[in-house]
N, C-alpha and C positions, 0 to 999 in steps of 0.2 A: 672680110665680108662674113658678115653672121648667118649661118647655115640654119632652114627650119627643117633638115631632117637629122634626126637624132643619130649617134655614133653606136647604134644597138638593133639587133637583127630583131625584126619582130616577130616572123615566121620562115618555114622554112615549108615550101611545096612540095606535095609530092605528086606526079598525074598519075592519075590509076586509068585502068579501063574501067572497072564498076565498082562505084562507091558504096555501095552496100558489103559488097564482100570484103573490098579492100579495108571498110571500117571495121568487122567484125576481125577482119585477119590480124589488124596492128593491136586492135585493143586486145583480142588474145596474146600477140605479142607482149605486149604490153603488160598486161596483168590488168587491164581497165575494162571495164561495164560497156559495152557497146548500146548505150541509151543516152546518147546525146541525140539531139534534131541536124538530122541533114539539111544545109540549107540551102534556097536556091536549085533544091535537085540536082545540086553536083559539089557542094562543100562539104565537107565533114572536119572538126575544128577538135584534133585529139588534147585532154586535161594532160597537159603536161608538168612536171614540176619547175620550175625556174624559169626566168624570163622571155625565151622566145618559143612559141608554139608552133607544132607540127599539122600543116595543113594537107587534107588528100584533095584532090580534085581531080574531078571528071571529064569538065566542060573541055570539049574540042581536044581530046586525050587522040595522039598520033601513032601512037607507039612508043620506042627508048630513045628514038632519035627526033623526040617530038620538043621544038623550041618553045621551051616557058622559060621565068622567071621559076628559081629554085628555091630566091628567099624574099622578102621586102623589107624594106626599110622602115620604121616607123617616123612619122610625122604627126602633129595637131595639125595644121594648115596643108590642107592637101593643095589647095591652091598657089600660095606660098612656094611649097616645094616646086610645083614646076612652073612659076614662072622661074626661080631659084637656078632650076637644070637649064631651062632658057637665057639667062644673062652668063651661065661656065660655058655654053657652049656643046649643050647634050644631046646627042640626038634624043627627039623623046615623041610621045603618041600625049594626045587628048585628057584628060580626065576622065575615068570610065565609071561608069555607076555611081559616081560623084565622090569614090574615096582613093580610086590609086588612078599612078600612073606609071605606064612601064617606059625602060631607057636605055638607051645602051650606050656600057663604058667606050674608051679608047679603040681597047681590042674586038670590039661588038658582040660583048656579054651581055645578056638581055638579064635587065636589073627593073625591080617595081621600090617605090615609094608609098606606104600608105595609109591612111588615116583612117585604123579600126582599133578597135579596143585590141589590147593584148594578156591572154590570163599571164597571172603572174605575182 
């Protein structure tokens, strides 16, 4: 069976409590320009070198022991992919904002799918 989600991490989350400092904090980390566009008032999308990007996010941020998705998978057909996780048998949620969807493995790891551009 032909898979439409790629074999390559497209991002990797990180939840912060406040995306503004959290963005100044890594790009100081980092050695990067803290002038990209926060988006959505809770994304911030760090320029990283090689193929998968480090995202911070705010939205619904719990604390350490707050359940997100830590990376996603990348896809062209976000649709695709979860009817895809629907005929293996995944648990999985809705199409959200019309580009991912999150799932969870075997062990009920909560995993996203999703169909955004990846710098790289």
């Amino acid at each position: 069976m032909l898979s439409p989600i790629a074999p390559r991490i497209g991002a990797v989350f990180i939840p912060v409590s406040d995306i503004h400092a959290a963005r100044d904090w890594y790009c100081r980390l980092l050695g990067l320009q803290p002038d990209g566009e926060v988006l959505f008032g809770h994304i911030y999308v760090l320029p990283m070198n090689g193929g998968s990007g480090l995202v911070l996010d705010s939205k619904d941020y719990a604390g350490p022991n707050d359940r997100k998705p830590l990376f996603h998978f990348a896809t062209r057909d976000i649709v695709a992919a979860r009817d895809f996780l629907a005929r293996i048998g995944a648990a999985h949620e809705q199409i959200a904002d019309g580009v991912f969807v999150r799932f969870e493995d075997p062990d009920g790891n909560l995993l996203m799918v999703a169909d955004v551009p990846v710098a790289g």
